[in-house]
C-alpha positions, 0 to 999 in steps of 0.5 A: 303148605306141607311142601314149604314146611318142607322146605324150611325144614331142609334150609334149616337142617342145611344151615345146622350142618354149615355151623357145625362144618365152622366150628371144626377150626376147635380141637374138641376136649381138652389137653393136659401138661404136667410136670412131674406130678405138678400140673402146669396147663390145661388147654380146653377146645384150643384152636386147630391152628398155629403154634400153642406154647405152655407156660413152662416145660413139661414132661407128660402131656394127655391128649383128650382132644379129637385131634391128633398133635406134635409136641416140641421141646422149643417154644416156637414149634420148630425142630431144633437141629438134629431133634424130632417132633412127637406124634400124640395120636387122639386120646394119646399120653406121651412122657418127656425123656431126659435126653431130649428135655421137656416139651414147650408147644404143640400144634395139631397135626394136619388131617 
């Protein structure tokens, strides 16, 4: 008898940890654009996959996730020619300069 409960409590323990395993396809928290002083979005737990756009540019972005992300000025997440990425570590705060205009998407950095 004590070695079944045993068991089940092992199948149970090994199952808990495959859930939480599935549901790493989230950024945990939540990130935060602005415009000037103005919010435009907030994003809770977003997908750690593709291309996420806000709904218009903004000029201050708050990583409060637990994942570090690349911001871009287009809205499709590519680098125009001649421009860059930004790297936002976790916990992160980045500010737009006026030479390279106002960040329109971001995805999450690979691990």
């Amino acid at each position: 008898m004590r070695s079944s409960r045993s068991l089940a409590a092992l199948t149970g323990i090994a199952l808990l940890g495959i859930a939480l395993t599935a549901c790493q396809d989230q950024a945990s928290g939540t990130i935060v654009g602005r415009n000037g002083l103005t919010l435009v979005e907030t994003f809770s737990n977003p997908s750690i996959h593709g291309c996420h756009r806000f709904r218009e540019g903004v000029t201050h972005v708050d990583n409060y996730t637990q994942s570090d992300m690349l911001l871009y000025t287009t809205p499709d997440c590519t680098v125009p020619a001649g421009g860059a990425s930004i790297y936002l570590d976790i916990g992160g705060m980045a500010e737009a300069v006026k030479a390279t205009g106002p960040w329109r998407s971001f995805t999450f950095a690979p691990e």
